[in-house]
N, C-alpha and C positions, 0 to 999 in steps of 0.2 A: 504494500500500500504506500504509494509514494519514494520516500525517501528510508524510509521505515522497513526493512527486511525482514522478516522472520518466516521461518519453514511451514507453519504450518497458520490459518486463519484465528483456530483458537486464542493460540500466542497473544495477540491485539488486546485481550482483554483480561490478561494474566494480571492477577490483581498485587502478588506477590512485590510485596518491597524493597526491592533491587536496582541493580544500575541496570535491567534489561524491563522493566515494567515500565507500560503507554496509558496510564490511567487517561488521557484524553478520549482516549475510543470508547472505554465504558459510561465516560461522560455524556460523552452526546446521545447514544442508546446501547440496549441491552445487546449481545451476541444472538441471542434467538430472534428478537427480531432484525438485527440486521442479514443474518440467516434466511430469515421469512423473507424479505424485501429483496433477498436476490433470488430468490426462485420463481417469485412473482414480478420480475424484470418484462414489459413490453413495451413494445416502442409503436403498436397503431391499435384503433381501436376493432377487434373482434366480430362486431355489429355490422360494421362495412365490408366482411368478407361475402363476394358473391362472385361465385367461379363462373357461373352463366354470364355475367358480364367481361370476364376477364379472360387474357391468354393465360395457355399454362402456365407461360415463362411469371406472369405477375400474378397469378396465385398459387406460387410457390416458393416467391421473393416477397409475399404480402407483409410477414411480419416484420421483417428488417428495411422496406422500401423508405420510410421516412426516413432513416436514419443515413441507409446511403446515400438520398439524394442532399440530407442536409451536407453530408461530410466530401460529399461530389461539388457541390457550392461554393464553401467554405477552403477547401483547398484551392479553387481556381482563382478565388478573389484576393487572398492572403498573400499572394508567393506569385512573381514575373518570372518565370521559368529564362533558361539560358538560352542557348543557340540548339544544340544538341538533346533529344529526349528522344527514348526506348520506346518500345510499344511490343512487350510480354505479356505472357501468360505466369502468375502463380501459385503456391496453394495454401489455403488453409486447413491444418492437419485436421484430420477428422475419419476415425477409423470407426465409427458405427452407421449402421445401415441409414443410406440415403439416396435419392433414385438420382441427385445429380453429381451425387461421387464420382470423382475423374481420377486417372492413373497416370500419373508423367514419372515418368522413371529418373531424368537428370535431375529431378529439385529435390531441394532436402527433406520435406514433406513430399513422400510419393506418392499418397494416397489422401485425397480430403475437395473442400470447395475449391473452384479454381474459379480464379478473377483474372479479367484483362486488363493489362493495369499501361498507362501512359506517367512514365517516369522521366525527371532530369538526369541525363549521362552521369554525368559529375557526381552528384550529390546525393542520389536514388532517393531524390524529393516527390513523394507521390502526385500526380495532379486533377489521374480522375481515373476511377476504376470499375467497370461491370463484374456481376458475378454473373457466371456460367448457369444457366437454368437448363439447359438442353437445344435452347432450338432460337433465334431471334425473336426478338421481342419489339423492332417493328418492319413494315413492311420494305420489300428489296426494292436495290436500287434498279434504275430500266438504263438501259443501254449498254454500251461494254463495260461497263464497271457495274457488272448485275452478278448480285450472289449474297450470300449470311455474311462473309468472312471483310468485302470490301463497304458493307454496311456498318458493321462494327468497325471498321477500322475511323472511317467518316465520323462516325456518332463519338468517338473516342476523341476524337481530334477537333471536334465543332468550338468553334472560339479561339483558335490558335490561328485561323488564315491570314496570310499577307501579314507576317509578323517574321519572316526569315526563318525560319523555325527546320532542322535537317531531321526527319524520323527515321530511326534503326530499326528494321524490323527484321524476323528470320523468315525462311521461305513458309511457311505454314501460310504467313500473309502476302507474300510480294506478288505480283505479277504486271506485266507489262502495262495492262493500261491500268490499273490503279497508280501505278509510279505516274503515268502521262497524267493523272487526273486528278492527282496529289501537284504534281508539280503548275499546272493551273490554278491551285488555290494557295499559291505560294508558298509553297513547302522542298525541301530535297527531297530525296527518297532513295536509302543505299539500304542494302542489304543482302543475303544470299537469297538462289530461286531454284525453282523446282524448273527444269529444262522443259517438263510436259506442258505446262501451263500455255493459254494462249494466247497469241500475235508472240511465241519467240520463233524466230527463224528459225525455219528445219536446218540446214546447217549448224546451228550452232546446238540444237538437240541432239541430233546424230551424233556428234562428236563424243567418243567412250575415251576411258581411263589408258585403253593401249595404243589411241590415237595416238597422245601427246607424250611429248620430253619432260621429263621432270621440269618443275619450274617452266613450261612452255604456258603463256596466255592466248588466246586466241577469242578477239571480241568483234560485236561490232554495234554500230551507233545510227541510229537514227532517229534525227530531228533533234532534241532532250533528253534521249532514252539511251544509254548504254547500258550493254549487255557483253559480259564476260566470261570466261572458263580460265581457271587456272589449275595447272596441277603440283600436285604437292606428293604428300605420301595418297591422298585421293583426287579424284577429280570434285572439283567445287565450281559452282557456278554463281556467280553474284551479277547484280542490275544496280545502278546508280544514274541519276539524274544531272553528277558534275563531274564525276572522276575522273572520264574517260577509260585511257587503259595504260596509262603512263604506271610506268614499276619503280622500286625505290630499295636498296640494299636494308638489309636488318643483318646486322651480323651477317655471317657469310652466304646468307639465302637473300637473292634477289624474290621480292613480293611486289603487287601489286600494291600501288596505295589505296586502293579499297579494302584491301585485307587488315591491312596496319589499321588502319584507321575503324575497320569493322570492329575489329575486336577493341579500341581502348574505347568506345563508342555505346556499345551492344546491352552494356551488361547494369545499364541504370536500375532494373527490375529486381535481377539477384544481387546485387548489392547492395538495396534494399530488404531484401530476407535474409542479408547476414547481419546486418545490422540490428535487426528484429531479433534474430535468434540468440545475441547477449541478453536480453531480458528474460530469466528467471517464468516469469507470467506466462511467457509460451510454451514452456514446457508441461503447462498445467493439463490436467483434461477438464471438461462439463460434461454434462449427459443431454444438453440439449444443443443444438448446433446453431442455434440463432445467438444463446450465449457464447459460442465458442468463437463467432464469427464478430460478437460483438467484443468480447478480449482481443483477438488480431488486430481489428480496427481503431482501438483503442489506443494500443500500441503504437500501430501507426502516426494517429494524431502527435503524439508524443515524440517522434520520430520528426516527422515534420514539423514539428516548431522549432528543433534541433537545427532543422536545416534550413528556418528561417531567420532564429538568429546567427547562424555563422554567415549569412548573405550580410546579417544588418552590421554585422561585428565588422568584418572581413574590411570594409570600406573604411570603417572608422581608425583600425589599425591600420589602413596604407597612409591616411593622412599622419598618422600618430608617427609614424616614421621615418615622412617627408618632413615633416615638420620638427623634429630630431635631426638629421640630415641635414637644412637649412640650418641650426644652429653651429 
């Protein structure tokens, strides 16, 4: 509880006369009912549940909707995000039965709710995140940029246009005309792709792993839109909107600067759940998943003011030591 650590809830109200007793906590109320008060935790009212009116996606997000959308709010007005922001997927642990439990095998929670989350590179400052309910929650987009996957990326991204902004995405999301239709609403668009997806030239799909020379790139550009293959120990394909295909030594391995740049770029998301995962409170279980989702969140928030003042700090110490310098 705050600043306050101890192993176990009871602790808080250990009444015992010592240098480890918090008599504030039994002051303000008794342990059963603050016990009572969090199992009776809700965030909407009950009365309003009517699944005939709603998608599945919002009634099965019903109890936690207000909360999201306040902390969806509240994040994008608080905090001017950088040049650079991720666009992940990750999870909230949660290993009892739930119909939109997902499996991602590389996160450190492999098993629980999974949220799309739109983070600062740098700082893995959250700015706006959906939970995964199974299926869209609103209607697709029409023309080439039509599907689930280029809808949420949109909706994730709404408010950030013609503000410079580069998004790192993995191939799960990229594809050729969502980068062209990102890069019209003022955005970059670098990341790795899936060769299947389409408008990529057949040439450069054809292209297998015994094609090419180690370290050989093989791209090509149309319009805004480049499109690469590089090989490494595998063959990797990425798409950028500025790169081109210009390469750059790293130690003794000549790479692509999309590569360099993919990876110091990519990883605002999980750098975010390592950060999360120093707090103690994550390690916790509930037996209800709206609470459990409501702990992660919380966390978050906590997380984010962290990375709001070292934005406010950060400025104040470069004057502080200009102005040391001048003396």
């Amino acid at each position: 509880m705050g600043m306050v650590v101890k192993s176990r809830i009871e602790e808080y109200w250990n009444l015992s006369r010592d240098i480890f007793s918090t008599p504030g906590f039994h002051s303000e109320m008794s342990l059963d009912r603050f016990l009572l008060l969090s199992k009776c935790l809700h965030f909407n009212n009950n009365n309003n549940y009517d699944p005939a009116v709603m998608t599945r996606s919002e009634a099965k997000l019903f109890k936690v909707k207000p909360i999201i959308d306040h902390l969806n709010r509240k994040f994008s007005e608080l905090y001017t995000l950088s040049q650079n922001v991720a666009l992940d997927e990750s999870l909230t642990m949660w290993k009892g039965w739930l119909d939109i439990n997902q499996f991602i095998r590389n996160k450190a929670a492999t098993v629980g709710i999974k949220t799309y989350e739109v983070c600062e590179s740098h700082t893995g400052y959250l700015w706006r995140f959906e939970v995964h309910a199974g299926h869209d929650t609103s209607d697709p987009q029409e023309g080439p940029v039509s599907g689930t996957i280029p809808a949420l990326v949109l909706r994730l991204l709404s408010g950030l246009e013609h503000k410079g902004h580069t998004v790192w995405m993995d191939n799960f999301y990229n594809s050729p005309a969502l980068a062209r239709e990102l890069k019209s609403l003022g955005f970059d668009c670098v990341g790795t792709l899936r060769t299947n997806r389409q408008f990529v030239p057949t040439e450069v799909a054809r292209i297998a792993k015994s094609d090419m020379a180690v370290g050989q790139v093989v791209g090509c550009t149309s319009g805004d839109v480049d499109i690469m293959v590089w090989r490494d120990k595998n063959r990797v394909a990425f798409i950028s909107t500025y790169h081109g295909i210009a390469s750059s030594r790293c130690g003794d391995i000549t790479k692509p600067t999309v590569v360099q740049d993919y990876n110091i770029c990519m990883g605002g998301v999980d750098k975010k759940d390592q950060q999360l995962a120093m707090y103690p409170i994550e390690r916790r279980r509930t037996r209800v998943c709206s609470h459990s989702l409501l702990v992660d969140v919380h966390e978050i928030r906590v997380e984010s003011a962290t990375a709001e003042l070292a934005a406010l700090c950060l400025p104040l110490h470069q004057r502080m030591r200009a102005t040391h310098a001048g003396l």
